[in-house]
KETOR-406588 format. One record per residue (C-alpha): x, y, z; residue in three letters. Coordinates in pm, 1 decimal. Layout:
<recs>
<rec px="X" py="Y" pz="Z" residu="Ala"/>
...
</recs>
This chain:
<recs>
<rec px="1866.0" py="5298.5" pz="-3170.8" residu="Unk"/>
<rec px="1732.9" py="5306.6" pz="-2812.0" residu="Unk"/>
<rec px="1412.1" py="5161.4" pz="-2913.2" residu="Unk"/>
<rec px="1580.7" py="4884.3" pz="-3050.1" residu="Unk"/>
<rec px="1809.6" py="4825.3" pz="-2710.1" residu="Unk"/>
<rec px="1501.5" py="4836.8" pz="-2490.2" residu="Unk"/>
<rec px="1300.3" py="4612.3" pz="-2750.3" residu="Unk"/>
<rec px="1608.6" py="4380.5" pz="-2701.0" residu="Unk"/>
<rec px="1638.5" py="4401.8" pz="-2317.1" residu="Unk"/>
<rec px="1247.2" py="4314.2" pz="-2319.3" residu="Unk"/>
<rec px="1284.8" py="4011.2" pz="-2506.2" residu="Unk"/>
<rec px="1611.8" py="3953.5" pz="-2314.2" residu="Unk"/>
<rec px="1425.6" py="3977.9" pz="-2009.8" residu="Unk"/>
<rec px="1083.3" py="3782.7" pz="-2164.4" residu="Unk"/>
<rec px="1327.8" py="3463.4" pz="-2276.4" residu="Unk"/>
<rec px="1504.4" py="3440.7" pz="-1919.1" residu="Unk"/>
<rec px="1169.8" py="3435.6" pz="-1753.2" residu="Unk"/>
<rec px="1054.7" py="3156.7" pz="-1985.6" residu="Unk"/>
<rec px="1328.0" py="3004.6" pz="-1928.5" residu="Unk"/>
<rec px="1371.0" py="2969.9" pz="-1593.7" residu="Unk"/>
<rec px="958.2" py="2883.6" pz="-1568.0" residu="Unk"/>
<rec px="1031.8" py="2590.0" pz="-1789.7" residu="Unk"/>
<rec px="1370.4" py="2524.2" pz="-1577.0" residu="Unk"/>
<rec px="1169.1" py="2529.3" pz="-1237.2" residu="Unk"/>
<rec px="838.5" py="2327.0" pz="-1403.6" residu="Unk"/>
<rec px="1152.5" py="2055.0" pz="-1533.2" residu="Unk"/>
<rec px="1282.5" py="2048.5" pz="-1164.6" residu="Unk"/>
<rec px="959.9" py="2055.9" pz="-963.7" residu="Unk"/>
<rec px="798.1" py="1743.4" pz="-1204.8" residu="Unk"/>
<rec px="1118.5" py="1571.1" pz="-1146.2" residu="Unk"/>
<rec px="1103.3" py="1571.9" pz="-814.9" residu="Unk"/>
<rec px="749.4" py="1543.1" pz="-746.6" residu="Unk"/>
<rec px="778.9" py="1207.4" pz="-980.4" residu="Unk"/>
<rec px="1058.6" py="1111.1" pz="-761.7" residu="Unk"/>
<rec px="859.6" py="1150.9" pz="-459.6" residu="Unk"/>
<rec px="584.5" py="891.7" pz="-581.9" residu="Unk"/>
<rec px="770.5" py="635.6" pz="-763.9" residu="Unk"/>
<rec px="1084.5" py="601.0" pz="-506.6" residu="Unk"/>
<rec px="1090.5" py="550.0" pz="-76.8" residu="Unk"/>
<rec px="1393.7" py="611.0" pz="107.0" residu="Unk"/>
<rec px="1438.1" py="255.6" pz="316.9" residu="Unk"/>
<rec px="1566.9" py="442.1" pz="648.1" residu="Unk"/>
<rec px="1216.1" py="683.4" pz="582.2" residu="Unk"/>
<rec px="983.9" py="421.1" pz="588.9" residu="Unk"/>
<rec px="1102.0" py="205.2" pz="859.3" residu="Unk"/>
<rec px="1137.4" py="582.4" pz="1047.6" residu="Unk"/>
<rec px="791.4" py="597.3" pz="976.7" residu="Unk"/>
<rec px="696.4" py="292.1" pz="1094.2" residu="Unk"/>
<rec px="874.7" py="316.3" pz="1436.4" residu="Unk"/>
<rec px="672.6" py="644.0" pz="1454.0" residu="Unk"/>
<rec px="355.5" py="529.7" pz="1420.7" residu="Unk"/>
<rec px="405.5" py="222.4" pz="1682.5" residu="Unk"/>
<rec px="552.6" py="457.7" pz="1912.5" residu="Unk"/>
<rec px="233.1" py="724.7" pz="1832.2" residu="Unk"/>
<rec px="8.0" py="428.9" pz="1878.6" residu="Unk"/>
<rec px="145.8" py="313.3" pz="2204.1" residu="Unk"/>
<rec px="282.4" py="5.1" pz="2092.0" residu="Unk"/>
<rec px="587.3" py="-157.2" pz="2179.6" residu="Unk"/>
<rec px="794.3" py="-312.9" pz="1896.2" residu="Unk"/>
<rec px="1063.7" py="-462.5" pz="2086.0" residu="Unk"/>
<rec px="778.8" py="-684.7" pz="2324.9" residu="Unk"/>
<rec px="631.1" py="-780.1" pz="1989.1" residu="Unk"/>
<rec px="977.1" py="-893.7" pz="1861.5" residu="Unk"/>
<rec px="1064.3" py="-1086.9" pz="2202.9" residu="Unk"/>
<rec px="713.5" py="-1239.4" pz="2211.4" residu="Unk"/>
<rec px="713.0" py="-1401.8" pz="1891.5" residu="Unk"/>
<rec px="1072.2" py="-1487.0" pz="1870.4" residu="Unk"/>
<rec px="1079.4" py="-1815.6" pz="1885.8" residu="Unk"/>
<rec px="836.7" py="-1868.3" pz="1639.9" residu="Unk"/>
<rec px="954.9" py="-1597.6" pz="1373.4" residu="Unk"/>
<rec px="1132.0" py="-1668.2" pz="1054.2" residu="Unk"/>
<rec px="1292.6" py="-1412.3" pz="899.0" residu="Unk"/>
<rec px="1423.0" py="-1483.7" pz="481.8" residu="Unk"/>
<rec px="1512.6" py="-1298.2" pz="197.9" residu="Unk"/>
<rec px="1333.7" py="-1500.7" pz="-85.9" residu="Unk"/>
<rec px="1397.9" py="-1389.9" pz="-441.2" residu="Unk"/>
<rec px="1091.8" py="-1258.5" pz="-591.3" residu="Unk"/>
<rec px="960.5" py="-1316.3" pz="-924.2" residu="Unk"/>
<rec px="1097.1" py="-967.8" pz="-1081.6" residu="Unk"/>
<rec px="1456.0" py="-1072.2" pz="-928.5" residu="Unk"/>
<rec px="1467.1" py="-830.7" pz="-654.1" residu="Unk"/>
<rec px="1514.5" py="-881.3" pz="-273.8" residu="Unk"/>
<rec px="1188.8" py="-972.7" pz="-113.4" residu="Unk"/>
<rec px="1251.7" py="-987.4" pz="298.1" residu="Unk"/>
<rec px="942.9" py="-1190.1" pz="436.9" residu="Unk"/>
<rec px="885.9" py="-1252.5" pz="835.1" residu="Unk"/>
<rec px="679.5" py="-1576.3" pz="894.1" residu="Unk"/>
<rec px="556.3" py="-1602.5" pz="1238.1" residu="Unk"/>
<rec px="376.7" py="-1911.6" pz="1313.7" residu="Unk"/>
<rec px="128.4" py="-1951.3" pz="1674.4" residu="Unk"/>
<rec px="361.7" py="-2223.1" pz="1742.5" residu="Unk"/>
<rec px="676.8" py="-2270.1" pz="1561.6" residu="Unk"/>
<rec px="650.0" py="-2472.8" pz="1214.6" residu="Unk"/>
<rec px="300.7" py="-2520.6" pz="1252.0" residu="Unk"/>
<rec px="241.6" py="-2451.6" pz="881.7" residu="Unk"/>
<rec px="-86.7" py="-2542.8" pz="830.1" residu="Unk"/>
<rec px="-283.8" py="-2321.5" pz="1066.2" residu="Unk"/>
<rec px="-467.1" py="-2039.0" pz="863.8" residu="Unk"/>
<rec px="-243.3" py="-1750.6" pz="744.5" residu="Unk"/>
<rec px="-293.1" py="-1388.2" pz="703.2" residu="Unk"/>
<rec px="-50.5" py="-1200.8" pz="489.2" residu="Unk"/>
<rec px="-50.4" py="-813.8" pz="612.5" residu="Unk"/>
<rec px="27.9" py="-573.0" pz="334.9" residu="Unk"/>
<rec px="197.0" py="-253.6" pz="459.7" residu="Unk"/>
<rec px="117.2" py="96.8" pz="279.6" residu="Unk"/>
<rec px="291.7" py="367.0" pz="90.2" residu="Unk"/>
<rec px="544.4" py="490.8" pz="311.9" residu="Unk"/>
<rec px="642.5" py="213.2" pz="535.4" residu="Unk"/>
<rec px="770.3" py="-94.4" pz="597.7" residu="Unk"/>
<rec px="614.3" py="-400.5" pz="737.7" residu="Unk"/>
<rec px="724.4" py="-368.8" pz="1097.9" residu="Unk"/>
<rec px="429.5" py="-88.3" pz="1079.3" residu="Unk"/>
<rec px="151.6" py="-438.4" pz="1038.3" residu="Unk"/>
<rec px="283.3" py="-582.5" pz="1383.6" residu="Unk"/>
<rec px="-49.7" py="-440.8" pz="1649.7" residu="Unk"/>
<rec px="-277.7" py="-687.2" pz="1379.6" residu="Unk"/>
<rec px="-6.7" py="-913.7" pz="1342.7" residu="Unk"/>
<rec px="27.2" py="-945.6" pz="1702.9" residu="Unk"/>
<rec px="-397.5" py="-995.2" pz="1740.3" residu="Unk"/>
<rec px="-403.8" py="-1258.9" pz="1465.1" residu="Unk"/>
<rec px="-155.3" py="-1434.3" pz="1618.3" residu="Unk"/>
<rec px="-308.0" py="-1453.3" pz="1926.7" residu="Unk"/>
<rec px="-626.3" py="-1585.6" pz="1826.4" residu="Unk"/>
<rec px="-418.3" py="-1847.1" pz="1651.3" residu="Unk"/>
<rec px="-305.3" py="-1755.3" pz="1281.6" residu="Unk"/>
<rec px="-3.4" py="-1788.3" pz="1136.5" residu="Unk"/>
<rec px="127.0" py="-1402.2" pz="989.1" residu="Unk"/>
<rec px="337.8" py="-1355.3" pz="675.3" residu="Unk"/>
<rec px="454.7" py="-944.3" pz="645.9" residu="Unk"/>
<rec px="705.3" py="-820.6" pz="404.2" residu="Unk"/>
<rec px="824.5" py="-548.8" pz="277.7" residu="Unk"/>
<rec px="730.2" py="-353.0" pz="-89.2" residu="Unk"/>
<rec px="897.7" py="-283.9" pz="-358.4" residu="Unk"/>
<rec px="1127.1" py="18.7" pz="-262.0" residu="Unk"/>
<rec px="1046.9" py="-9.2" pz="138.0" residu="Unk"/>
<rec px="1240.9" py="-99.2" pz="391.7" residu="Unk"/>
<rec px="1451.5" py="-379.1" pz="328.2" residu="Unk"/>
<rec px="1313.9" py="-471.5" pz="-20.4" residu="Unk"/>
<rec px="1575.8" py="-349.5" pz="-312.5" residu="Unk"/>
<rec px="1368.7" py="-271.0" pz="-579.0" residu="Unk"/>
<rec px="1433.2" py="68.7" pz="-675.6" residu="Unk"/>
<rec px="1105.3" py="216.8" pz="-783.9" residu="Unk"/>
<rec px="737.8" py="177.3" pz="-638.4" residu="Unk"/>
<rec px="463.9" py="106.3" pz="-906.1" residu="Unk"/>
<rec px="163.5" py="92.1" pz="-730.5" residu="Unk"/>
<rec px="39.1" py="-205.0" pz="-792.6" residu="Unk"/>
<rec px="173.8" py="-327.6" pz="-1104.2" residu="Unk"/>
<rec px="484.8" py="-537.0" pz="-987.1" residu="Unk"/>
<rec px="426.6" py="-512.3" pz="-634.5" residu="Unk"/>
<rec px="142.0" py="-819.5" pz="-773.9" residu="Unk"/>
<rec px="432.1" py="-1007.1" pz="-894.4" residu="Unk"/>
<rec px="596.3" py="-973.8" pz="-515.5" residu="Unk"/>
<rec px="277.4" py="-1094.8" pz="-359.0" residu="Unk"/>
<rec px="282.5" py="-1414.3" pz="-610.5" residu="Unk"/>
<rec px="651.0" py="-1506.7" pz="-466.9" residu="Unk"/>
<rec px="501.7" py="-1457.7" pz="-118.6" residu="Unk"/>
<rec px="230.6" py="-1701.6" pz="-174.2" residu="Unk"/>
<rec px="452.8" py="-1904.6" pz="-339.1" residu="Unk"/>
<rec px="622.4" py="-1952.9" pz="-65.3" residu="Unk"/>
<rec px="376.9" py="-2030.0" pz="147.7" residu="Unk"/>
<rec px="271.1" py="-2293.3" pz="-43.4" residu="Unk"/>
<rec px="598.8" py="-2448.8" pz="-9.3" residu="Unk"/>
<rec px="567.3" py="-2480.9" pz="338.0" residu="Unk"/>
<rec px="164.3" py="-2596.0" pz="374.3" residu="Unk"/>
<rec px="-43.2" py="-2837.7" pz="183.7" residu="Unk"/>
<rec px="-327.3" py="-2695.0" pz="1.9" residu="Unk"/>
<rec px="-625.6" py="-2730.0" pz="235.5" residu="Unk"/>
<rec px="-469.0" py="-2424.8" pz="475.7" residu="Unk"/>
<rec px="-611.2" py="-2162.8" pz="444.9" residu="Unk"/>
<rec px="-468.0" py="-1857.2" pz="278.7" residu="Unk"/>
<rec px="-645.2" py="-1440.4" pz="348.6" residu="Unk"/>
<rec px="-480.1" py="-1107.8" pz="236.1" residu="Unk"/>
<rec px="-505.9" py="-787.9" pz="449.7" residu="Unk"/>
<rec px="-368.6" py="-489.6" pz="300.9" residu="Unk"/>
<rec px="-400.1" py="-134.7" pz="418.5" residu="Unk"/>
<rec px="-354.7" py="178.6" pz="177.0" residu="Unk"/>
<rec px="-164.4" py="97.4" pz="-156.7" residu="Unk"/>
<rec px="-130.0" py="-261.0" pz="12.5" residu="Unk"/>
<rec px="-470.6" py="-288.9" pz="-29.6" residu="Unk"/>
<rec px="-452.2" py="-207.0" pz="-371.5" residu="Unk"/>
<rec px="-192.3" py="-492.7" pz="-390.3" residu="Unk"/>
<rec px="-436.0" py="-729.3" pz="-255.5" residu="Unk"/>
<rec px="-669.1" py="-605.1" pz="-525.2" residu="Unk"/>
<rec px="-453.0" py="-682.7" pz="-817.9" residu="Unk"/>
<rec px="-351.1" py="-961.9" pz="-687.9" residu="Unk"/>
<rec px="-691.6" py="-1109.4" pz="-653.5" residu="Unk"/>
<rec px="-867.1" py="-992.0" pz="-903.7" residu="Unk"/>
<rec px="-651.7" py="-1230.7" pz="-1155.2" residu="Unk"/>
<rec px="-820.5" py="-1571.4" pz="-1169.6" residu="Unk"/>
<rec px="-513.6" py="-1814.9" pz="-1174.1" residu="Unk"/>
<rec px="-395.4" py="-1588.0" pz="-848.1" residu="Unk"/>
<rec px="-762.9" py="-1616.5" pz="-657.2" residu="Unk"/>
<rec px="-722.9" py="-2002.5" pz="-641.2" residu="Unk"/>
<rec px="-479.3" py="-1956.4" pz="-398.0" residu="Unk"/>
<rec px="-626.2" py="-1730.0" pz="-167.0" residu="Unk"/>
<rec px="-948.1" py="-1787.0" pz="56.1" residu="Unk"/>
<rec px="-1053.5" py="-1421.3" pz="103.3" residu="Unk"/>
<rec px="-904.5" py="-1062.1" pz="148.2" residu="Unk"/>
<rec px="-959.3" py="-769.4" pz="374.4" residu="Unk"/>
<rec px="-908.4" py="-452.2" pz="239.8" residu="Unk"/>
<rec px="-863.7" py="-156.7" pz="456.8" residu="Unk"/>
<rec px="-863.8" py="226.3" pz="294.6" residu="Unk"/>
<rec px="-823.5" py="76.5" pz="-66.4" residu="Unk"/>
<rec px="-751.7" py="387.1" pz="-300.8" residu="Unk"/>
<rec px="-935.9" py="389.0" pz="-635.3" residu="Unk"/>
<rec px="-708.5" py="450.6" pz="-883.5" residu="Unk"/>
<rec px="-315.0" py="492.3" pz="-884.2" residu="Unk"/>
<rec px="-396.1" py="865.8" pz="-890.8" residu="Unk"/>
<rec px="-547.0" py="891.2" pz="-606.0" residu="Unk"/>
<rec px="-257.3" py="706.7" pz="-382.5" residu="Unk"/>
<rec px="-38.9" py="934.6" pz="-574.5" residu="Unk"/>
<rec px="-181.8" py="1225.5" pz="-481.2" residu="Unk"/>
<rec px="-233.5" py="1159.1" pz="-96.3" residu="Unk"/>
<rec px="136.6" py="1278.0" pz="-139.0" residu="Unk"/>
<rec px="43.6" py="1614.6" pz="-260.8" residu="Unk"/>
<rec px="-58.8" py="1789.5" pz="51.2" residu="Unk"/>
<rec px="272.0" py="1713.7" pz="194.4" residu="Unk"/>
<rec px="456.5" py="1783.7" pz="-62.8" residu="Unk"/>
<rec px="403.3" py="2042.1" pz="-292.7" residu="Unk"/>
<rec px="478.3" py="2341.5" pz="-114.7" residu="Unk"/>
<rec px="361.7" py="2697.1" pz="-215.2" residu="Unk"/>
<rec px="311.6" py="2571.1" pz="-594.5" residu="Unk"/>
<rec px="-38.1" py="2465.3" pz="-677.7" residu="Unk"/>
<rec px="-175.1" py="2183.4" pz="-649.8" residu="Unk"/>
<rec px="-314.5" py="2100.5" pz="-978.6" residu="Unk"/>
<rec px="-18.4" py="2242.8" pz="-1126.0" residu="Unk"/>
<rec px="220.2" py="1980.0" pz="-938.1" residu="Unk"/>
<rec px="11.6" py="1702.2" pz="-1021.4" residu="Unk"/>
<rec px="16.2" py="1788.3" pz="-1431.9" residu="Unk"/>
<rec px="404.8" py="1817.0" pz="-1382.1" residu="Unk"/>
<rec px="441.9" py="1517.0" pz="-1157.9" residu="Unk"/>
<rec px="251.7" py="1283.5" pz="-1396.2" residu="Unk"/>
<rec px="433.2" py="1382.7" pz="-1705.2" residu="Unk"/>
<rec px="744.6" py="1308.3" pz="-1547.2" residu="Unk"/>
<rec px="635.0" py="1011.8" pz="-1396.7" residu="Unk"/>
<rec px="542.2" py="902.4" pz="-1750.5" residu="Unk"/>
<rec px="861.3" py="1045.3" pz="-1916.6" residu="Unk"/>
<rec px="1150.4" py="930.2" pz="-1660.2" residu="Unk"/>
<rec px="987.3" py="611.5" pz="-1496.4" residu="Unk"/>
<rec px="770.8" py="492.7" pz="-1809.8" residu="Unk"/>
<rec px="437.5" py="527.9" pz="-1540.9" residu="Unk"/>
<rec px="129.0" py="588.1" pz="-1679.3" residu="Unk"/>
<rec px="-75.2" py="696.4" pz="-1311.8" residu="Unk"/>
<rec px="-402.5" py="682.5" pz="-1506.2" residu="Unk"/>
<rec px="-355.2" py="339.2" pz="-1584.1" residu="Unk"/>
<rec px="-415.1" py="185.3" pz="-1301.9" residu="Unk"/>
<rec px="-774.5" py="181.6" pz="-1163.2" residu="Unk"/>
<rec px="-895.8" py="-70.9" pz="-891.5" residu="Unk"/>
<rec px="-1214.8" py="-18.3" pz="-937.1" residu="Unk"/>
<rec px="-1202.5" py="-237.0" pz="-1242.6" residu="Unk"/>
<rec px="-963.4" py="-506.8" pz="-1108.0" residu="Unk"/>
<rec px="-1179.3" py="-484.2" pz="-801.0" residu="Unk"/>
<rec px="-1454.6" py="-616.7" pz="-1010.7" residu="Unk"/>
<rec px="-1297.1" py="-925.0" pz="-1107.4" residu="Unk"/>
<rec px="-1274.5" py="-1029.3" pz="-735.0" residu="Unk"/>
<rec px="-1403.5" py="-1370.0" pz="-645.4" residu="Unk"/>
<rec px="-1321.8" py="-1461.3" pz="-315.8" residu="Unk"/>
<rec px="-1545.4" py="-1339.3" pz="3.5" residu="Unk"/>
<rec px="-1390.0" py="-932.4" pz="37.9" residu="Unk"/>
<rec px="-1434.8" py="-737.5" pz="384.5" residu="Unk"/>
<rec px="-1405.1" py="-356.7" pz="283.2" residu="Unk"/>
<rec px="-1252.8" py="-137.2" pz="581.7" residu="Unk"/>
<rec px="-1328.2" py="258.8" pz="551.1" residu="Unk"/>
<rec px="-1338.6" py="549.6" pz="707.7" residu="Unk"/>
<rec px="-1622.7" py="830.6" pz="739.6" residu="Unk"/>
<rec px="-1366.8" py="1150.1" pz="766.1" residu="Unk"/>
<rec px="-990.7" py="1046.8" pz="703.6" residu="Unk"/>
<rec px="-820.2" py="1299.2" pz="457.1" residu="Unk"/>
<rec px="-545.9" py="1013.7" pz="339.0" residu="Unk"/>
<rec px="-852.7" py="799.3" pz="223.6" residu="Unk"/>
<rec px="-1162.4" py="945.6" pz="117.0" residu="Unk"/>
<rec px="-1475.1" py="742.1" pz="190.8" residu="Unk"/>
<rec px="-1636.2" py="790.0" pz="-100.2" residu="Unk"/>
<rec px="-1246.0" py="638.3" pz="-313.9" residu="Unk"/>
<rec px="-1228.5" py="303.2" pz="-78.7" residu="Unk"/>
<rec px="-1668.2" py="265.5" pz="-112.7" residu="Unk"/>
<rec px="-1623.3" py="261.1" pz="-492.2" residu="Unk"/>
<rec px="-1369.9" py="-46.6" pz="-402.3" residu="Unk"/>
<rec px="-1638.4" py="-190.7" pz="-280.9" residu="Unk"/>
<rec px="-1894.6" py="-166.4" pz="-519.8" residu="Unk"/>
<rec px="-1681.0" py="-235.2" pz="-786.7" residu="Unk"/>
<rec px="-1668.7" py="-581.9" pz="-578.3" residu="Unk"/>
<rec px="-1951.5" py="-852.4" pz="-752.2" residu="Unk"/>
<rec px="-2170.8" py="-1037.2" pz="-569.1" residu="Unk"/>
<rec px="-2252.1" py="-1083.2" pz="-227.3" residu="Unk"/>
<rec px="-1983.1" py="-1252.0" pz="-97.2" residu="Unk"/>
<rec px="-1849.1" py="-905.1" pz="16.1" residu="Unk"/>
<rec px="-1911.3" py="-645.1" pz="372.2" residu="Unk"/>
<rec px="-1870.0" py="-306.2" pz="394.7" residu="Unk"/>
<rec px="-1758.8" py="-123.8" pz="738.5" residu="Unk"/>
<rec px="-1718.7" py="252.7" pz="766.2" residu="Unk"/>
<rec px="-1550.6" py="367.6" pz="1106.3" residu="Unk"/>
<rec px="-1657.9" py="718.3" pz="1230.4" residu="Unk"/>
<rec px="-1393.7" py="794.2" pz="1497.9" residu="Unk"/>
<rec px="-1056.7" py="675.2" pz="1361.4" residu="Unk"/>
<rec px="-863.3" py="749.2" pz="1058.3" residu="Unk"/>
<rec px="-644.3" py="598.1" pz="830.6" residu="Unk"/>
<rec px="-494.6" py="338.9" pz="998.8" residu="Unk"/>
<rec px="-542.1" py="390.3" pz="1330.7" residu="Unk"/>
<rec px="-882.8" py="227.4" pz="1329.9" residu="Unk"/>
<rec px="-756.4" py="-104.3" pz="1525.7" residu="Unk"/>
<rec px="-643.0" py="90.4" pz="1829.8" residu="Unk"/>
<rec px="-862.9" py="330.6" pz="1804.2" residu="Unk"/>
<rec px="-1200.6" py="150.0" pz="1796.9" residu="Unk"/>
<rec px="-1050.7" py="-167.7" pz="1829.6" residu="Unk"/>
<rec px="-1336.3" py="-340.0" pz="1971.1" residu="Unk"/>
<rec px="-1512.6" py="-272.3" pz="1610.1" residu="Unk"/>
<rec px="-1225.7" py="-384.3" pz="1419.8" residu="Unk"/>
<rec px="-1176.6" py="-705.1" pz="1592.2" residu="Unk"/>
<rec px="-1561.6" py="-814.3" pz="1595.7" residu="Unk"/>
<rec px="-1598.3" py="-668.5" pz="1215.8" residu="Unk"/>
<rec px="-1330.7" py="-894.8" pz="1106.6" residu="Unk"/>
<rec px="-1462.9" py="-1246.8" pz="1298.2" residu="Unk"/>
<rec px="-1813.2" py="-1181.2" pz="1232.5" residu="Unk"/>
<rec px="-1700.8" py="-1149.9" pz="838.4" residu="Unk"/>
<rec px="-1477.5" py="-1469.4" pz="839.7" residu="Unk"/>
<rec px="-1722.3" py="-1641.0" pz="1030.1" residu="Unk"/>
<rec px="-2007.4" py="-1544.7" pz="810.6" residu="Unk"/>
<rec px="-1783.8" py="-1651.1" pz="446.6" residu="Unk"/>
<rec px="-1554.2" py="-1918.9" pz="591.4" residu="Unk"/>
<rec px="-1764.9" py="-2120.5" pz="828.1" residu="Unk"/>
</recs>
């Protein structure tokens, strides 16, 4: 009789613990999942603000400067959601001059682009930012790296187009996952007609590995692998993401226009070796690759700015003279 109590109280004990494992792996893969495929708006204009501030730039003289020349709309994108673009022209309604549209990353809003918004307007661009799906002031509810984050970008250059004529001239710069953007966007045919070349800074490979620049931060005492075979199940189960789906390298490839790669030797966010197979995934020689060796992610326009500036003319000299 006591053998069979204790035999009981085992598999009592055995069935709990299984239980609760399987509880704690549910709960940990939802919220990992939750982590990667929604932003808090208040977060990533927080995030934003810090990195100005961190940088040593002042948002509010950026604001006053351009002013009178900024345009700030909600347009409805193409997927129905809330798209908040600022349009900043050198001098106001001057359409036509070129155009740079700056492409934020994970974790931020666009207010994040101003330091190269502020340098491309000064050498006389016109700057479109706005703000991804799930990011500061853009409604969508989920991010999807990529997939209709593309469909945002076409409503953005749709607009454009509304207000030039089609011999100005149209260049993407995205940094992080906003590179990534850039790539999709670009690397569909009917969407490359519209665009005169892109700059991609810190492009991530795959989905996966944007995803899991997350991890570090993130998972806590439970390991990593384990958090990232819970997080993509969930992702797949609850937000119908596949994360292995999406791979730049071979959307990369079907990039026409001239491309000016933007990497960096040692960041952790970025690996070197993810954002170089960006660009050899590029074809042809209408493409440059620069590595920077004493910056990280995103930091390399302040902090070898010099480089940065006289990368980026000598490439758009070089493809768009």
């Amino acid at each position: 009789m006591k053998k069979k109590k204790v035999r009981l109280i085992i598999i009592c004990i055995v069935a709990a613990l299984v239980a609760a494992s399987l509880i704690t792996g549910i709960c940990t893969g939802n919220y990992a999942a939750s982590e990667a495929m929604t932003m808090n708006c208040d977060t990533t204009s927080k995030n934003s603000k810090q990195f100005l501030e961190k940088i040593g730039f002042s948002e509010d003289d950026f604001i006053s400067k351009w002013s009178s020349s900024s345009e700030r709309i909600t347009y409805h994108s193409k997927k129905g959601n809330d798209l908040p673009i600022n349009y900043i022209c050198t001098q106001k309604n001057k359409y036509n001059n070129p155009t740079m549209i700056l492409i934020h990353s994970l974790g931020f809003d666009y207010s994040v682009m101003y330091p190269l918004a502020d340098s491309f307007l000064d050498k006389g661009y016109n700057v479109v930012m706005y703000d991804q799906r799930a990011h500061g002031n853009n409604n969508a509810e989920t991010v999807t790296y990529g997939q209709l984050e593309t469909a945002e970008l076409e409503s953005v250059v749709e607009y454009i187009q509304m207000c030039t004529d089609e011999t100005c001239t149209i260049a993407l710069l995205g940094q992080g996952t906003g590179a990534d953007t850039a790539i999709h966007y670009a690397s569909e045919s009917a969407n490359s007609k519209n665009i005169d070349f892109v700059i991609l800074e810190d492009p991530y490979s795959n989905a996966s590995d944007a995803v899991n620049s997350l991890v570090k931060q993130n998972s806590g005492i439970i390991p990593e692998e384990l958090y990232i075979s819970l997080r993509d199940k969930c992702m797949q189960s609850k937000y119908n993401f596949d994360v292995k789906s999406a791979d730049f390298r071979v959307m990369a490839s079907g990039i026409s226009v001239p491309a000016l790669v933007l990497n960096h030797k040692n960041s952790e966010k970025c690996s070197f070796t993810t954002s170089n197979n960006i660009y050899e995934s590029v074809p042809g020689d209408k493409k440059t690759l620069v590595t920077f060796e004493n910056s990280d992610y995103m930091t390399s326009f302040t902090d070898e700015n010099e480089k940065y500036i006289q990368s980026v003319e000598e490439f758009i000299e070089k493809f768009m003279s």
